[in-house]
N, CA, C and O atoms as CSV, one atom per row, in Angstrom:
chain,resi,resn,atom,element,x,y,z
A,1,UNK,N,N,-7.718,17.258,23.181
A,1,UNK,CA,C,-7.318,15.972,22.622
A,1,UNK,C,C,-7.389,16.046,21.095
A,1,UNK,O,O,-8.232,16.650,20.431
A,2,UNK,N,N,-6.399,15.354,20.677
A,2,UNK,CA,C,-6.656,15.345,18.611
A,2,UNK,C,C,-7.049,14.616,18.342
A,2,UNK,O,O,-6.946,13.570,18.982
A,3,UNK,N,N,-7.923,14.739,16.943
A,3,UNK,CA,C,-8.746,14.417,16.973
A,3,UNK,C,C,-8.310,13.674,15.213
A,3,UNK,O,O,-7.538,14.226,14.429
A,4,UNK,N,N,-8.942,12.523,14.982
A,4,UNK,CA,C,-8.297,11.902,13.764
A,4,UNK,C,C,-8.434,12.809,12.439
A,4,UNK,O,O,-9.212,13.759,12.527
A,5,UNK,N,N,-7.924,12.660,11.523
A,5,UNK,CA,C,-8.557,13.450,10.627
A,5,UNK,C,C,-9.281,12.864,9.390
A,5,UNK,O,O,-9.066,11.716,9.001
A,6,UNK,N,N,-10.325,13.881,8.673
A,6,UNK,CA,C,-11.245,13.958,8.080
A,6,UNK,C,C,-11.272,13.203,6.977
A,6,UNK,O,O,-10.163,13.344,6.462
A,7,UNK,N,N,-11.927,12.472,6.321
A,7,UNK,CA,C,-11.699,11.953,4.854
A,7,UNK,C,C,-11.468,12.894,3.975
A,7,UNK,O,O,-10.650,12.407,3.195
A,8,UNK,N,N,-11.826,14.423,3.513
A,8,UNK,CA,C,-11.313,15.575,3.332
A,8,UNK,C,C,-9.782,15.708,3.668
A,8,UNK,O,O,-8.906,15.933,2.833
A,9,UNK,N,N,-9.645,15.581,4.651
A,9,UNK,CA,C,-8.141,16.156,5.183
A,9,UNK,C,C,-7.152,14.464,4.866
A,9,UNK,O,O,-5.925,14.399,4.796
A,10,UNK,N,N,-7.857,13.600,4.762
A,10,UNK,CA,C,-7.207,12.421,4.554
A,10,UNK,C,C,-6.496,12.450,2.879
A,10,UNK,O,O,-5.304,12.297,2.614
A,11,UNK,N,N,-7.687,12.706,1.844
A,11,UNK,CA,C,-7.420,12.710,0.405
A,11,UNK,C,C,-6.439,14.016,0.210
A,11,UNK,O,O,-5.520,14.096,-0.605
A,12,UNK,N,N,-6.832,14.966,1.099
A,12,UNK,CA,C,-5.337,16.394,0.607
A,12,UNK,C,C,-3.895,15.741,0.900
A,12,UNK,O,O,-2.866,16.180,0.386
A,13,UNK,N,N,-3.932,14.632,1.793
A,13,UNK,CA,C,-2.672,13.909,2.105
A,13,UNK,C,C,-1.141,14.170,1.217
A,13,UNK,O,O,-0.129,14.832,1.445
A,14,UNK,N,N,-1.541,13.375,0.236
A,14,UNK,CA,C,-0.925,13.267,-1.040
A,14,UNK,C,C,0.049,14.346,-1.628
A,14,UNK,O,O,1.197,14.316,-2.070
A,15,UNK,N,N,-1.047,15.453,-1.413
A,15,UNK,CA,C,-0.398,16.897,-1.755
A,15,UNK,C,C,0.411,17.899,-0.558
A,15,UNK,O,O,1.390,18.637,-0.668
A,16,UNK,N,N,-0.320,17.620,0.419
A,16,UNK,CA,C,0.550,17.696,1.615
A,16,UNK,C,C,1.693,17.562,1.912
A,16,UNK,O,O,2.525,18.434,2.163
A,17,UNK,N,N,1.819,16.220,1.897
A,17,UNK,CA,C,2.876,15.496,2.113
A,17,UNK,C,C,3.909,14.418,1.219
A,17,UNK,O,O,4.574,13.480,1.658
A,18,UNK,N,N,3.797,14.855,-0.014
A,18,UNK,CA,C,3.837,13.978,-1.289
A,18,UNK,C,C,5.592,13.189,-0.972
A,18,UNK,O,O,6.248,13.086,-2.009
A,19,UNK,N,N,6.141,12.791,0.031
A,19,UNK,CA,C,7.152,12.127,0.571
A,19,UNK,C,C,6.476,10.724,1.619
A,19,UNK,O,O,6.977,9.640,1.918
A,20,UNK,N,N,5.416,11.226,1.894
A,20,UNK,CA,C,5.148,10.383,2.866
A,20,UNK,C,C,3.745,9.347,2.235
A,20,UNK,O,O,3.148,9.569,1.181
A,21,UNK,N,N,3.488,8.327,3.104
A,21,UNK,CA,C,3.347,6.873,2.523
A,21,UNK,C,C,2.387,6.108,3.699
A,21,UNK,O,O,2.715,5.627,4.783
A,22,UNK,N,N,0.999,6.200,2.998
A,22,UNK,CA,C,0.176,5.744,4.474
A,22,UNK,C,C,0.892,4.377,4.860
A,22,UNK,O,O,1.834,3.945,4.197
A,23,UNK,N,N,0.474,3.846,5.774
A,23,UNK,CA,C,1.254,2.602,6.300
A,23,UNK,C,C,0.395,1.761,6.225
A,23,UNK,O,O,-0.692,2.060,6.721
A,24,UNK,N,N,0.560,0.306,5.539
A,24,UNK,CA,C,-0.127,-0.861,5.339
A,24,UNK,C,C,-1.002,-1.438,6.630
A,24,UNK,O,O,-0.243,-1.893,7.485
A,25,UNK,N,N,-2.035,-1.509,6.891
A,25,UNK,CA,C,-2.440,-2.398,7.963
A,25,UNK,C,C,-2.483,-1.149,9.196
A,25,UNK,O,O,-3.085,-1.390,10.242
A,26,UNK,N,N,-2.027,-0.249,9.058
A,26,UNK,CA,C,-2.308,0.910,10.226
A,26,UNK,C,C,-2.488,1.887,9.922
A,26,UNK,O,O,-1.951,2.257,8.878
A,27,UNK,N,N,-3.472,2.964,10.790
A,27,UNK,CA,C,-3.748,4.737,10.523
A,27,UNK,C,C,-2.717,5.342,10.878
A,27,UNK,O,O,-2.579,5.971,11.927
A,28,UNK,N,N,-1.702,5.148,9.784
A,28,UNK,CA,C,-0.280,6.357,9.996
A,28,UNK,C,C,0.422,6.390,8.602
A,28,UNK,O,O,0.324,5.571,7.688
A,29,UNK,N,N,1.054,7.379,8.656
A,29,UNK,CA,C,2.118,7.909,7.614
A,29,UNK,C,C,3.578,7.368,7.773
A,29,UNK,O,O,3.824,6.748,8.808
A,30,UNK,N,N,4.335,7.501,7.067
A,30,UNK,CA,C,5.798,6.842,7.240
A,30,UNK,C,C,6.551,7.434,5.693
A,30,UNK,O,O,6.262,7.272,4.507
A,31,UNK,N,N,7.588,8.147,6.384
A,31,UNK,CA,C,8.986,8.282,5.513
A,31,UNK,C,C,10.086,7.767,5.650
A,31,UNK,O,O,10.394,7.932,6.830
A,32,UNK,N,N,11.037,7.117,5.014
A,32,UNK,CA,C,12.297,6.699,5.016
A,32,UNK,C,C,13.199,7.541,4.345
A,32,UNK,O,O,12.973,8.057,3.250
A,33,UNK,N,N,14.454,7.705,5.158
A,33,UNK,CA,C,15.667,8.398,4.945
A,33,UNK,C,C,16.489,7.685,4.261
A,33,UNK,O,O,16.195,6.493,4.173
A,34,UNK,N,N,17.625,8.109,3.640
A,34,UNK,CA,C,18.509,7.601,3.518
A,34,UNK,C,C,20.061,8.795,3.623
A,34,UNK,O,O,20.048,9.857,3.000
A,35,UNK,N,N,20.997,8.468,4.294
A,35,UNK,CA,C,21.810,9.185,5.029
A,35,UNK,C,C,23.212,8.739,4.128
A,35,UNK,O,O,23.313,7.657,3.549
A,36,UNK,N,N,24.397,9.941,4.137
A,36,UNK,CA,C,25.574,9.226,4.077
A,36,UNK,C,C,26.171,7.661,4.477
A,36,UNK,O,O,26.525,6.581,4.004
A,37,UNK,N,N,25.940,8.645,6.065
A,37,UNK,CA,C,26.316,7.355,6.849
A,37,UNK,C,C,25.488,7.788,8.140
A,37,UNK,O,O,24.788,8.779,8.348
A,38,UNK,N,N,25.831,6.648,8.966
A,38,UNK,CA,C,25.441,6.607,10.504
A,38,UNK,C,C,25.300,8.130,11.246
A,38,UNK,O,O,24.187,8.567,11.538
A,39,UNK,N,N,26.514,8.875,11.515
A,39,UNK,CA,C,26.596,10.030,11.736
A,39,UNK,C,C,25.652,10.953,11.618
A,39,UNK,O,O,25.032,11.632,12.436
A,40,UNK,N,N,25.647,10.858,10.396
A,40,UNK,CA,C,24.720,11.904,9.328
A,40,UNK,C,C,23.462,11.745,9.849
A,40,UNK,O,O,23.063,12.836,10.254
A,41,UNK,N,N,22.234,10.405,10.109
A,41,UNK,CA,C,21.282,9.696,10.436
A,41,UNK,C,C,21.017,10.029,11.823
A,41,UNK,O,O,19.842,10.335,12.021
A,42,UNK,N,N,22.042,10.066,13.198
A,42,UNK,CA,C,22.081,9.854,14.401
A,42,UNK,C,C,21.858,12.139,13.976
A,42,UNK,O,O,21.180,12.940,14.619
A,43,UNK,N,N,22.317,12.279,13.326
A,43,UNK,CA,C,22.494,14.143,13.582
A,43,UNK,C,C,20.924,14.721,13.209
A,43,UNK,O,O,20.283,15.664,13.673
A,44,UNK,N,N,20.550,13.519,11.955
A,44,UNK,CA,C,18.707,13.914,11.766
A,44,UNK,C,C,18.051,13.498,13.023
A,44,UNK,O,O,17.087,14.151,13.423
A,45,UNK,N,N,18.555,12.294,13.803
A,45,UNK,CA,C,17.177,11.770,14.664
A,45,UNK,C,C,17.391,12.999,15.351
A,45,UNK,O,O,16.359,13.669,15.363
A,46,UNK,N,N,18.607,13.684,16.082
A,46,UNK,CA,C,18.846,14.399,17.350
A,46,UNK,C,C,17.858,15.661,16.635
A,46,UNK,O,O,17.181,16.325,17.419
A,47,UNK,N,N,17.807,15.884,15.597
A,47,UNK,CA,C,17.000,17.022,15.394
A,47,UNK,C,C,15.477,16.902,15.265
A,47,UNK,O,O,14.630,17.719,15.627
A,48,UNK,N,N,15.332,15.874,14.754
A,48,UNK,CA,C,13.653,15.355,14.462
A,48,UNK,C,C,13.507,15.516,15.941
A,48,UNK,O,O,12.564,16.219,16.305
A,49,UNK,N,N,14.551,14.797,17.186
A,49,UNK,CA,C,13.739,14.539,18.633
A,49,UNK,C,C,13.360,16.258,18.857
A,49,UNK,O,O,12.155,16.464,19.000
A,50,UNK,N,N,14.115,17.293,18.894
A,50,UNK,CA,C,13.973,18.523,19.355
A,50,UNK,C,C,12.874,19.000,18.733
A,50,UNK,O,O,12.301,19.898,19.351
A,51,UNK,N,N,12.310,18.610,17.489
A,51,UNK,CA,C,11.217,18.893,17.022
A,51,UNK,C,C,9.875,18.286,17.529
A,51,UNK,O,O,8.787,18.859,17.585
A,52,UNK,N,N,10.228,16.785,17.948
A,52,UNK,CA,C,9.206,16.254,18.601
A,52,UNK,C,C,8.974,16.653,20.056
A,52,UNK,O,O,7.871,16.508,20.584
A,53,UNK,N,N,10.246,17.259,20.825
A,53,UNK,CA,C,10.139,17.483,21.950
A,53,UNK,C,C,9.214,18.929,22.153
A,53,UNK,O,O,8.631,19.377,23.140
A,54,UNK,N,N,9.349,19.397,20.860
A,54,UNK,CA,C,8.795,21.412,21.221
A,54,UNK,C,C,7.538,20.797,20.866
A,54,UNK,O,O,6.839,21.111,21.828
A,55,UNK,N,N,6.676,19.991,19.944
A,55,UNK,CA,C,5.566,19.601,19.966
A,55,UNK,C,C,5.240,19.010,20.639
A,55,UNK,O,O,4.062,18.852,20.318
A,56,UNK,N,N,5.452,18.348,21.660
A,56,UNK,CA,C,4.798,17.009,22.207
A,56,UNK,C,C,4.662,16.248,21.353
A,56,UNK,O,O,3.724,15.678,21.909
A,57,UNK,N,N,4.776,15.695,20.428
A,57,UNK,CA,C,4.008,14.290,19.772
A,57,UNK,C,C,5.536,14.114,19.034
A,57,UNK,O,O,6.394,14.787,18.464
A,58,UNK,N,N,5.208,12.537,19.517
A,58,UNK,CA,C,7.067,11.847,19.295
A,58,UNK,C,C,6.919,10.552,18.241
A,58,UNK,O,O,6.105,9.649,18.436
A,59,UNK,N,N,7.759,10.595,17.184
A,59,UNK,CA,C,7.472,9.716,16.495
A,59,UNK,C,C,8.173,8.164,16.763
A,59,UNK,O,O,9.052,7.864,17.571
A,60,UNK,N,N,7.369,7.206,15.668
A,60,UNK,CA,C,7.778,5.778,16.238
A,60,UNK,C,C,9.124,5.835,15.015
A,60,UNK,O,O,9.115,6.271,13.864
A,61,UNK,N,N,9.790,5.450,15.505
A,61,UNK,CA,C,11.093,5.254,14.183
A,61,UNK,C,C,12.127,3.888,14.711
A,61,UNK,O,O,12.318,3.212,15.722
A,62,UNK,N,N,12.649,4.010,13.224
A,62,UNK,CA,C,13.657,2.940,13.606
A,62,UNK,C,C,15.368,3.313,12.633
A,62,UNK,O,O,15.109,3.941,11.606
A,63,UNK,N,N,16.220,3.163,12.725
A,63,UNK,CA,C,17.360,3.378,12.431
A,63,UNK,C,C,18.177,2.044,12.405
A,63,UNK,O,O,18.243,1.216,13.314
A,64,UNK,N,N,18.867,1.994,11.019
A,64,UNK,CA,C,20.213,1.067,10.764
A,64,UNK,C,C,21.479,1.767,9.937
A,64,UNK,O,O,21.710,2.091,8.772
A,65,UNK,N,N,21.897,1.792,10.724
A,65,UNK,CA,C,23.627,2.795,9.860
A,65,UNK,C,C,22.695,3.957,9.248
A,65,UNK,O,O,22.201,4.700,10.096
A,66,UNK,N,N,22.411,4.198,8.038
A,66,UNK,CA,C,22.383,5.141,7.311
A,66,UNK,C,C,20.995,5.847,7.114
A,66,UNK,O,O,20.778,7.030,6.854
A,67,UNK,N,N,19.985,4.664,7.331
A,67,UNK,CA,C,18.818,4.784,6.890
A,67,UNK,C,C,17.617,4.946,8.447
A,67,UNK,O,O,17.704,4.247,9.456
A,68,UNK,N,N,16.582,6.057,8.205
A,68,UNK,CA,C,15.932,6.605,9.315
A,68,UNK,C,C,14.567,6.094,9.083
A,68,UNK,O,O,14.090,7.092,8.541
A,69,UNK,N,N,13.586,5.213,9.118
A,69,UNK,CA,C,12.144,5.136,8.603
A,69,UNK,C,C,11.463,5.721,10.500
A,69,UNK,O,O,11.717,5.334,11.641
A,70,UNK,N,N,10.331,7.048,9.767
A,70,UNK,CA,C,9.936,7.512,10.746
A,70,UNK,C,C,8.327,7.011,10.790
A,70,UNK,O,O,7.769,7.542,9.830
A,71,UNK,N,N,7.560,6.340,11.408
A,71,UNK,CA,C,6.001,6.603,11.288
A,71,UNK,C,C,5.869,7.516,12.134
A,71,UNK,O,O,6.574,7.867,13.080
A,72,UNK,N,N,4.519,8.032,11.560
A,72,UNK,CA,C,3.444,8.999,12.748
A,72,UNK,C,C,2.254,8.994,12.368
A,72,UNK,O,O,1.548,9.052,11.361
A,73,UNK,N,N,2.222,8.887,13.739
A,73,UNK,CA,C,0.010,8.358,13.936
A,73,UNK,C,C,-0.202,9.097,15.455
A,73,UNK,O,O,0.744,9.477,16.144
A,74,UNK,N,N,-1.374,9.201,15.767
A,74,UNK,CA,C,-1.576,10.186,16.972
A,74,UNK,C,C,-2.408,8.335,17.760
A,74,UNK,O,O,-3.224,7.563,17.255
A,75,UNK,N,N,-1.818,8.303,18.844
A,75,UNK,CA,C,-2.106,7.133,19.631
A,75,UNK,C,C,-3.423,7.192,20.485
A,75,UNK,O,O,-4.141,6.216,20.704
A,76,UNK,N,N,-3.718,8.889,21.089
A,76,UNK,CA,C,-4.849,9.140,21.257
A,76,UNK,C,C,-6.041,9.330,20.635
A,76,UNK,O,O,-7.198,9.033,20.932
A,77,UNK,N,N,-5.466,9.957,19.589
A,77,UNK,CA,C,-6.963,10.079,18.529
A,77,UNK,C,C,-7.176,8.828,17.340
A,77,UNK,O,O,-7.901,8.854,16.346
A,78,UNK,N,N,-6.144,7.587,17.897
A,78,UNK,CA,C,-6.243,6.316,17.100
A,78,UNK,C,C,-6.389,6.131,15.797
A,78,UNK,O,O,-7.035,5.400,15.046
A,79,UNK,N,N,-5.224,7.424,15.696
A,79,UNK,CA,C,-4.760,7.097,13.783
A,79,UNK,C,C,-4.704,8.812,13.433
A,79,UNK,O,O,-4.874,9.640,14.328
A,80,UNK,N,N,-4.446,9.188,12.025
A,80,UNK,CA,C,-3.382,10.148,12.146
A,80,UNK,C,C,-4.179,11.586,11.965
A,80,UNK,O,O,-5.199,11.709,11.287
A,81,UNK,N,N,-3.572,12.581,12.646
A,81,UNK,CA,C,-4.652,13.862,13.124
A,81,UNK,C,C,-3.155,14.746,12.746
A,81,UNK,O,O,-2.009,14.342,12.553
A,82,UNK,N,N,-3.729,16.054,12.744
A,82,UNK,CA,C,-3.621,17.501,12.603
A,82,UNK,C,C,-1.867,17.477,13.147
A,82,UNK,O,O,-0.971,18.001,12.485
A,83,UNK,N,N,-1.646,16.759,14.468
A,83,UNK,CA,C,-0.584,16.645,15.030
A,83,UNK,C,C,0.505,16.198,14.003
A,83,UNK,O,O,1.471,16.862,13.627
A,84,UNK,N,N,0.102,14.768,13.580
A,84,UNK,CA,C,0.958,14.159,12.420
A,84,UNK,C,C,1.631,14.765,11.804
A,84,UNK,O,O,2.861,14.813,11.821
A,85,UNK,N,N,0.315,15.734,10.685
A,85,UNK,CA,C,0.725,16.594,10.146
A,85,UNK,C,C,1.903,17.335,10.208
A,85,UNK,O,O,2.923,16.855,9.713
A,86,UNK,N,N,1.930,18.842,10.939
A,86,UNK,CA,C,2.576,18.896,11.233
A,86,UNK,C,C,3.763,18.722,11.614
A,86,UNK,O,O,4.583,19.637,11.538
A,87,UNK,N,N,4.060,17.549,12.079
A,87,UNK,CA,C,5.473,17.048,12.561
A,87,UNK,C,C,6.130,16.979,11.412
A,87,UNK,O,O,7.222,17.459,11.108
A,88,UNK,N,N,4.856,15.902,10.368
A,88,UNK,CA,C,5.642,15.664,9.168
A,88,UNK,C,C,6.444,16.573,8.580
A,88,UNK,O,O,7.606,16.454,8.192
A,89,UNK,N,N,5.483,17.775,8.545
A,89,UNK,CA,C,6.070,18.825,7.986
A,89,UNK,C,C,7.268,19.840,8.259
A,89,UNK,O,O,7.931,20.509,7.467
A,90,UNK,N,N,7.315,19.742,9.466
A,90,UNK,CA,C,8.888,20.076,10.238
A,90,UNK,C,C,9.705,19.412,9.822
A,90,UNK,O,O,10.774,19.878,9.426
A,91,UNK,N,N,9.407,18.093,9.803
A,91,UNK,CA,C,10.849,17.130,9.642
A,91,UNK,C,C,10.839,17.225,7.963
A,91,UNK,O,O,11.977,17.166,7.499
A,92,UNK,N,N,10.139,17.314,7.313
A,92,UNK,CA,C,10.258,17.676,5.514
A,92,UNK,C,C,11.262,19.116,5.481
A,92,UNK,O,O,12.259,19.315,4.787
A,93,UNK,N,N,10.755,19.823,6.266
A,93,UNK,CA,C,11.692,21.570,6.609
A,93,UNK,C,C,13.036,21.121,6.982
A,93,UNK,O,O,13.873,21.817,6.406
A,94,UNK,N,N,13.552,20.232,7.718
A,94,UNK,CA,C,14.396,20.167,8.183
A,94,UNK,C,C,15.499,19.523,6.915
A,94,UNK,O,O,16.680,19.689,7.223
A,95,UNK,N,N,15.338,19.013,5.924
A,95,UNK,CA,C,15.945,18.651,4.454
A,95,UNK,C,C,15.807,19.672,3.366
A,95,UNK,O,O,16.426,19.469,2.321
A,96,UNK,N,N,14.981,20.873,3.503
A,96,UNK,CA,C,14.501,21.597,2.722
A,96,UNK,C,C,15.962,22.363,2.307
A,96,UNK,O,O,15.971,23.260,1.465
């Protein structure tokens, strides 16, 4: 099971992940996209899902035409762990 992470591993955040944006009022991270268009947006989610699918851990998102806002928080370890990470960091690879 994952396990939340560390106040250590919380403050490296920043540098980690310097795109992403703890979330107000909850233990999670969140990036927003912004896309050409629709197309473009629907071609990131289909890839973010294949990324979430080879990890197990699936993010909460939402989509309008162009724009993708993804959170991630680990639901078992009740706020954001090692898993997060990671994902984040695939889906940062995937614009690289």
């Amino acid at each position: 099971m994952a396990k939340r992470l560390t106040d250590t591993e919380r403050a490296e955040l920043p540098a980690t992940l310097p795109q992403w944006a703890m979330v107000e009022g909850r233990d999670a991270i969140r990036r927003e996209f912004r896309f050409r268009d629709f197309n473009e947006a629907w071609g990131f989610m289909n890839r973010v899902a294949l990324l979430a699918e080879k990890q197990d851990h699936h993010p909460e998102w939402f989509n309008v035409w162009s724009t993708v806002r993804i959170d991630l928080t680990t639901h078992d370890a009740g706020g954001i762990s090692r898993n997060d990470v990671r994902l984040a960091q695939a889906i940062d690879a995937l614009l690289a």
